[in-house]
N, CA, C and O atoms as CSV, one atom per row, in Angstrom:
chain,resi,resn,atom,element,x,y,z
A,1,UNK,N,N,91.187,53.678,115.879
A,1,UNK,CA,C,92.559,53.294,115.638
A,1,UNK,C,C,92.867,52.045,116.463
A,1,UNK,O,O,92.689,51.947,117.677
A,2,UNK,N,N,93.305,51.192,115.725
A,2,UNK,CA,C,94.054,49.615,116.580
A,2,UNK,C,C,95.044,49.777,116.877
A,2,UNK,O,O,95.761,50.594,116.298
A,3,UNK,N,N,95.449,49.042,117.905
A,3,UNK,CA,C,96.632,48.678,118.505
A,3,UNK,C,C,97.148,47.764,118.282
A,3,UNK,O,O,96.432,46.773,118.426
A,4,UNK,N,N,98.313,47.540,117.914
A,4,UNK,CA,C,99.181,46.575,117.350
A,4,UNK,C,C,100.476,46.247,117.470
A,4,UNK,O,O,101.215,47.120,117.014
A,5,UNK,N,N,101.270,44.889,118.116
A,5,UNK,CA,C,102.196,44.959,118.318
A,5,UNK,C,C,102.440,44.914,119.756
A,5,UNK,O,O,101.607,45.446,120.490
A,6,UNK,N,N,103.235,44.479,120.145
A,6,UNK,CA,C,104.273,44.235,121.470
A,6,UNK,C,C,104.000,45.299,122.541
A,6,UNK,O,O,104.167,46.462,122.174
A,7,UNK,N,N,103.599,45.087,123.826
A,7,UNK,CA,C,103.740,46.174,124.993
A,7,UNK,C,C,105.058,46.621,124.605
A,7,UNK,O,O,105.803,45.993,123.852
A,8,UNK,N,N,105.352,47.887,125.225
A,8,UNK,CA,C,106.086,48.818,125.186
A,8,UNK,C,C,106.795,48.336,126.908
A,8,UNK,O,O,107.918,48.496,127.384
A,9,UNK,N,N,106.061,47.971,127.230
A,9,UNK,CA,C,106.779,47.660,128.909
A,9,UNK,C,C,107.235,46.488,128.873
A,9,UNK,O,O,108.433,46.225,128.984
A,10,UNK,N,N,106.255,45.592,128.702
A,10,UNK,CA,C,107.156,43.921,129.139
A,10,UNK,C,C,107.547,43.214,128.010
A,10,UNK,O,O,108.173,42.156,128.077
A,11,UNK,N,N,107.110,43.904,126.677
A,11,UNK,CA,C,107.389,43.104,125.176
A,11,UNK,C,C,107.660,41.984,125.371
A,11,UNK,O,O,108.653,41.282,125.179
A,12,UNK,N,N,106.378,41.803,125.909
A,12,UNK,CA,C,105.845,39.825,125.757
A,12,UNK,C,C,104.476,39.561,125.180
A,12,UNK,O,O,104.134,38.598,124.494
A,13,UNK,N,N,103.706,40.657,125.607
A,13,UNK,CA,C,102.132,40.528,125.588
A,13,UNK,C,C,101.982,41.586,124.448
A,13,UNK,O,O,102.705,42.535,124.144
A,14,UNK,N,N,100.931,41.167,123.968
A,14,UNK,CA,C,100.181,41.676,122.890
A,14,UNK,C,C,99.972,43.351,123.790
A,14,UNK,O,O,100.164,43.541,124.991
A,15,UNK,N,N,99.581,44.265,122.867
A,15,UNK,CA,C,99.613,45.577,123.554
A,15,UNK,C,C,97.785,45.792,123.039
A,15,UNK,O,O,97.429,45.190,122.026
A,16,UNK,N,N,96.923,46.514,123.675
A,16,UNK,CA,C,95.656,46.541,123.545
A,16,UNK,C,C,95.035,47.879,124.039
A,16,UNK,O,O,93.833,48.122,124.153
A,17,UNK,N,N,96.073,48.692,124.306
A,17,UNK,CA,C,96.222,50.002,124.440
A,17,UNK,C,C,97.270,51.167,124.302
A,17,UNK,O,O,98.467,51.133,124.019
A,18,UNK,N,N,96.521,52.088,124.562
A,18,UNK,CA,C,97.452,53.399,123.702
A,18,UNK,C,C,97.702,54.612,125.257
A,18,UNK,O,O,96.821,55.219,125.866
A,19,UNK,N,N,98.664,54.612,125.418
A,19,UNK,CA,C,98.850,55.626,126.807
A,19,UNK,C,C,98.120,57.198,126.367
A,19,UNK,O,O,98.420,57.751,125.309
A,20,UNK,N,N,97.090,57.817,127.399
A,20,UNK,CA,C,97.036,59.153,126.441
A,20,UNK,C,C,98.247,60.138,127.129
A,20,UNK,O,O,98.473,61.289,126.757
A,21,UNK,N,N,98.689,59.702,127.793
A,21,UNK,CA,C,100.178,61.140,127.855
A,21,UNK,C,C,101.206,60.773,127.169
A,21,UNK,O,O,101.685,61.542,126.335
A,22,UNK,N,N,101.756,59.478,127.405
A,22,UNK,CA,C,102.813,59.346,126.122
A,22,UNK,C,C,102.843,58.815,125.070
A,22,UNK,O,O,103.837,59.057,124.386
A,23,UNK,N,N,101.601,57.714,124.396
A,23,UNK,CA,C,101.388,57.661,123.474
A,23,UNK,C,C,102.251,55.705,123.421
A,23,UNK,O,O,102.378,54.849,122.545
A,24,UNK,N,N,102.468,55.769,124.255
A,24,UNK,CA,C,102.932,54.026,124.437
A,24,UNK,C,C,101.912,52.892,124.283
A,24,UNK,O,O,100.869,52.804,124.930
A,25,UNK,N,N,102.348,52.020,123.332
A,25,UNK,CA,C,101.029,50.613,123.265
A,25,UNK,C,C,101.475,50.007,124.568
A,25,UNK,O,O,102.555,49.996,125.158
A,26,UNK,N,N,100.561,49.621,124.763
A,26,UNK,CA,C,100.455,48.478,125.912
A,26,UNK,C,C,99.212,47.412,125.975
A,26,UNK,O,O,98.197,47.266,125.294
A,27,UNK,N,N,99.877,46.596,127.343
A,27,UNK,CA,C,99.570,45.624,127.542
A,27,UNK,C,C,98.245,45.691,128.441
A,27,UNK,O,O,98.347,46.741,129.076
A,28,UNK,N,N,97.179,45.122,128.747
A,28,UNK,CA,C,96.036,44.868,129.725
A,28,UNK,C,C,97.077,45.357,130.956
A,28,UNK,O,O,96.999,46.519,131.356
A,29,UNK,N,N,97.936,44.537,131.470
A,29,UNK,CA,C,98.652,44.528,132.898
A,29,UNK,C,C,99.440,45.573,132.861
A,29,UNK,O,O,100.040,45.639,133.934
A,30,UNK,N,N,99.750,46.475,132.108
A,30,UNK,CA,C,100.266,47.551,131.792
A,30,UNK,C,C,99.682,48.906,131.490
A,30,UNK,O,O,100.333,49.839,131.020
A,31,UNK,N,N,98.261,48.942,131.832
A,31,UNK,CA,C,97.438,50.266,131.539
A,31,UNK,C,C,96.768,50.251,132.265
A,31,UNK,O,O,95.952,49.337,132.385
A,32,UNK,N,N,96.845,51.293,133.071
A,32,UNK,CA,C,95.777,51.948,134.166
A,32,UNK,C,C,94.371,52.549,133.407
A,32,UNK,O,O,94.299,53.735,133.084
A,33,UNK,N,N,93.444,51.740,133.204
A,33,UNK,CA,C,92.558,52.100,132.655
A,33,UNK,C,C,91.260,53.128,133.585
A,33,UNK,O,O,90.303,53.530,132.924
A,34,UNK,N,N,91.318,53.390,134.708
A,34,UNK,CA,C,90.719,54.661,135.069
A,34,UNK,C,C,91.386,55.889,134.968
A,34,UNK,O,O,90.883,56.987,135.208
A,35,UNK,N,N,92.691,55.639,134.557
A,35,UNK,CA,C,93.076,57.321,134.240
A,35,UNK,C,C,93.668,57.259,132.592
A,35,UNK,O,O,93.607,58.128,131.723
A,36,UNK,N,N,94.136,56.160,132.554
A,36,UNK,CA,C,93.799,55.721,130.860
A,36,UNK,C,C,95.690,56.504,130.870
A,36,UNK,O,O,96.224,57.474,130.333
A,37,UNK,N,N,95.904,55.971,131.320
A,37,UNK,CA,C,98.110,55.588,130.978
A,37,UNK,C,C,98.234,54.195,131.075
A,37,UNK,O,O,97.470,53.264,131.332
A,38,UNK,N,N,99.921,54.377,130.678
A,38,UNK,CA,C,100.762,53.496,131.148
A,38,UNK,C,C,100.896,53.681,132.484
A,38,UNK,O,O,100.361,54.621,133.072
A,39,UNK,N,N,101.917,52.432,133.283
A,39,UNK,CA,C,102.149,52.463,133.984
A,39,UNK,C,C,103.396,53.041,134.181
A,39,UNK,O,O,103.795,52.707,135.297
A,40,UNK,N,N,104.309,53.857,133.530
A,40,UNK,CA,C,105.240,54.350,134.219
A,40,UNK,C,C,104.984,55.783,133.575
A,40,UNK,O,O,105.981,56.505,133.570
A,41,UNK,N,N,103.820,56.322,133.032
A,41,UNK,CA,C,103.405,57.412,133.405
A,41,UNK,C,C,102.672,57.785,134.492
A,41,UNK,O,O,102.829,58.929,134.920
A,42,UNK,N,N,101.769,56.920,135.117
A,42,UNK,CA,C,101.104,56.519,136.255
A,42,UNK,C,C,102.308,56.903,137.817
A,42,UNK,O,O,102.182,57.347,138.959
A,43,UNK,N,N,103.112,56.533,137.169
A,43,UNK,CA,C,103.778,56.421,138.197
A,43,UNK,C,C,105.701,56.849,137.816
A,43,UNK,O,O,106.617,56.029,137.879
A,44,UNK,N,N,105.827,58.268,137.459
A,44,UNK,CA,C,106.416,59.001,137.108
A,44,UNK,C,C,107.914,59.122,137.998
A,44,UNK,O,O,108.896,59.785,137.663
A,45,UNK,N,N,107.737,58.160,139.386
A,45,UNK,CA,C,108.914,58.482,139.961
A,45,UNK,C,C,109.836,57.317,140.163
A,45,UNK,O,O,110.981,57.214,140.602
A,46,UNK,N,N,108.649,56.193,139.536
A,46,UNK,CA,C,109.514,54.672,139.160
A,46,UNK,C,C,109.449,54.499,140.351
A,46,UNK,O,O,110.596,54.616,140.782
A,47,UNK,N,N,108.340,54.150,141.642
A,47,UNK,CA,C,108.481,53.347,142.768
A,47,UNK,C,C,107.465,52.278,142.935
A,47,UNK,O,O,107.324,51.511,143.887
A,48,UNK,N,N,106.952,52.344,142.107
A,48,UNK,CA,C,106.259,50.753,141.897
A,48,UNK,C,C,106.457,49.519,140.638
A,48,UNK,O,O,106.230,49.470,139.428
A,49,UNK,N,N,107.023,48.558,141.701
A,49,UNK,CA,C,107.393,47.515,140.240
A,49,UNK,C,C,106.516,46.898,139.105
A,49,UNK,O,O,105.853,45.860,139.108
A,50,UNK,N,N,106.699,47.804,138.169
A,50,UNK,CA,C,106.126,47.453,136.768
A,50,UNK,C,C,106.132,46.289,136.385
A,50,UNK,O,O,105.320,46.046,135.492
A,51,UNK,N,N,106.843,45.347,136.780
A,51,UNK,CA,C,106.759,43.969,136.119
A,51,UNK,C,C,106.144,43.222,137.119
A,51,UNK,O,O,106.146,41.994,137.037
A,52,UNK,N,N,105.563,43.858,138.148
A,52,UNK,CA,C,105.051,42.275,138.594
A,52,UNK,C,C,104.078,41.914,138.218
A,52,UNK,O,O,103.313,42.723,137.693
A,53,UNK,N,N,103.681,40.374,138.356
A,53,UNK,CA,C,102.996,39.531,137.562
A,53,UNK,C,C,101.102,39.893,138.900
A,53,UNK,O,O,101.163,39.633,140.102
A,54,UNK,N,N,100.261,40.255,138.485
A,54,UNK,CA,C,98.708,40.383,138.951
A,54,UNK,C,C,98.425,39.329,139.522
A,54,UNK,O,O,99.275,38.714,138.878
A,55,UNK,N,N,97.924,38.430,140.260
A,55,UNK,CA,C,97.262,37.851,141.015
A,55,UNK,C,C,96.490,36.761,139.909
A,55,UNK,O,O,95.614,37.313,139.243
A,56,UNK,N,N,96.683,35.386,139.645
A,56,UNK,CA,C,95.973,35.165,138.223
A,56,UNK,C,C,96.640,35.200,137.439
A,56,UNK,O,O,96.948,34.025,137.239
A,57,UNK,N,N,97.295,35.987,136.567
A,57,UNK,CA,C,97.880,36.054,135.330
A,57,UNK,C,C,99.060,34.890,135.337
A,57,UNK,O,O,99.947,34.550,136.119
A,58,UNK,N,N,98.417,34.314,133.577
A,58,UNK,CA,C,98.637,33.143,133.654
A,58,UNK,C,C,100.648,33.353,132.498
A,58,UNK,O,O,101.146,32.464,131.807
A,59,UNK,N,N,100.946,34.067,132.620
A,59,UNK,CA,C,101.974,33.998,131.721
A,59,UNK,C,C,103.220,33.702,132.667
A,59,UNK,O,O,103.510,34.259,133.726
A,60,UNK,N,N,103.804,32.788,132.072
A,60,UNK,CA,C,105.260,32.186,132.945
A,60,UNK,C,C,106.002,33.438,133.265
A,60,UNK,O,O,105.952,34.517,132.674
A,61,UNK,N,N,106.640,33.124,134.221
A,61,UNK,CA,C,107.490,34.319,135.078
A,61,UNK,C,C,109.039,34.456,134.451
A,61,UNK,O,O,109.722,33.455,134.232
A,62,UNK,N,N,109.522,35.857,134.182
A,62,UNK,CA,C,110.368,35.845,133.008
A,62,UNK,C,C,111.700,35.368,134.292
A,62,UNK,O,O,111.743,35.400,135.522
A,63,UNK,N,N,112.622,34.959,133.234
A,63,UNK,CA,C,114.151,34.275,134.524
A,63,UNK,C,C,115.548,34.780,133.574
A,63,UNK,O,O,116.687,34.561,133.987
């Protein structure tokens, strides 16, 4: 099955994954790929900021 369509988190980036607990597309910078979620299933109590931009990543900073 493909993935298609807009992250579910930052709906900027192409989405290239599928969360397996909630079922959310996402983005590369948006999927914890050793436990294979999203990031705000990953992190269920909302204390790490989801939008920040990785070290590298080349996409302009939203304003």
């Amino acid at each position: 099955m493909s993935v298609t369509g807009l992250c579910q988190v930052c709906e900027s980036r192409e989405a290239e994954y599928t969360c397996h607990q909630c079922g959310a597309a996402v983005c590369p910078v948006h999927f914890e790929q050793d436990r294979g979620v999203c990031v705000h299933c990953a992190d269920p109590d909302g204390t790490e900021d989801v939008f920040a931009q990785p070290a590298g990543d080349d996409v302009p900073e939203f304003r």
